[in-house]
C-alpha positions as CSV (number, residue, x, y, z in Angstrom):
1,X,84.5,124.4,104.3
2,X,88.4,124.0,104.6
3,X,87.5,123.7,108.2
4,X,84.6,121.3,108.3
5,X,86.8,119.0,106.2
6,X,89.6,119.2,108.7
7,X,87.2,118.3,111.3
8,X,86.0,115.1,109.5
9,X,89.5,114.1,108.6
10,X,90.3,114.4,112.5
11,X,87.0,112.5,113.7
12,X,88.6,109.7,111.0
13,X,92.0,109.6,112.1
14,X,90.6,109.3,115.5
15,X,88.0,106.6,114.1
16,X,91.0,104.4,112.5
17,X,92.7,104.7,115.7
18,X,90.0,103.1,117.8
19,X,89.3,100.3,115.2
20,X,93.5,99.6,115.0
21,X,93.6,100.6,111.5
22,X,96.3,103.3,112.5
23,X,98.2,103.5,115.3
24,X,99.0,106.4,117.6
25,X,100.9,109.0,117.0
26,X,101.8,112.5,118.5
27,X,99.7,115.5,117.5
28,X,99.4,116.4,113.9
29,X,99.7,119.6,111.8
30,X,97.8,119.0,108.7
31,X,96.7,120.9,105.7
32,X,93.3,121.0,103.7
33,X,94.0,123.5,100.3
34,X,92.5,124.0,97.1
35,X,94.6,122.6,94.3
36,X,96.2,124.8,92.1
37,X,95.1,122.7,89.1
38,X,91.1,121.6,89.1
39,X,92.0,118.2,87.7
40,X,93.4,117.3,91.3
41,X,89.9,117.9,92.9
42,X,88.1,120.8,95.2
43,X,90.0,120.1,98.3
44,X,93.5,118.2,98.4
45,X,95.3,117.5,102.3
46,X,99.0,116.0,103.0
47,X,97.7,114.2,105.9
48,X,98.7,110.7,104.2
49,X,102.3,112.1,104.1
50,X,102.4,113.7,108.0
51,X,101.5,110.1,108.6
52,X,103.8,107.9,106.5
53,X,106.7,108.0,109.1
54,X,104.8,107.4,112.1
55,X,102.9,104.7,110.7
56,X,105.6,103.1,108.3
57,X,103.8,102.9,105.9
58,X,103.5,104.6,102.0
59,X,101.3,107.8,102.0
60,X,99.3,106.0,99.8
61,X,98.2,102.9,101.3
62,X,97.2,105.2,104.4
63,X,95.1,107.7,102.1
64,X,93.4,104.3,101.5
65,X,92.6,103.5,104.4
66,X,91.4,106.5,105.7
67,X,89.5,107.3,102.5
68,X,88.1,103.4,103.2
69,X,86.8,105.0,107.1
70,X,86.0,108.4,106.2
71,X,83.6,109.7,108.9
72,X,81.3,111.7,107.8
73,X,78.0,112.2,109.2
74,X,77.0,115.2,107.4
75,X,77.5,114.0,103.8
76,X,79.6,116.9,102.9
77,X,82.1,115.0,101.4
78,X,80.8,113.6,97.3
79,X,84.1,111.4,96.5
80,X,87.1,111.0,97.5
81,X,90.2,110.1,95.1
82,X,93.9,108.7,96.3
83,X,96.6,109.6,94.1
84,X,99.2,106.8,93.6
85,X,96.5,104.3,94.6
């Protein structure tokens, strides 16, 4: 799962790029984990912060807007929360 969710952040990030939501930037390491603590959700990822620097801009207002252009075609993803939005 931890897989399929990287691959629908990466189809987003590529999304956002195309539409000018987020500009380019060099390749990206990213994490998708399970929280330690439930309350924080199934699946959590730093992407947001990998891409506050490159994008100056505050990791939340770009969880935002990728949460905002999530791409996913296969429904897997129920909700997604921001924290510090």
């Amino acid at each position: 799962m931890k897989d399929r969710i990287r691959e629908i952040l990466t189809d987003t990030l590529n999304t956002c790029i195309i539409k000018g939501i987020l500009s380019r930037f060099p390749a990206l390491d990213f994490t998708v984990e399970i929280p330690a603590n439930h309350k924080h959700g199934d699946y959590a990822t730093n992407i947001a912060f990998k891409l506050a620097g490159s994008q100056k801009s505050a990791p939340a207002d770009i969880a935002v807007k990728i949460a905002n252009n999530l791409t996913d075609t296969h429904n897997i993803i129920e909700k997604v929360d921001v924290a510090g939005a």
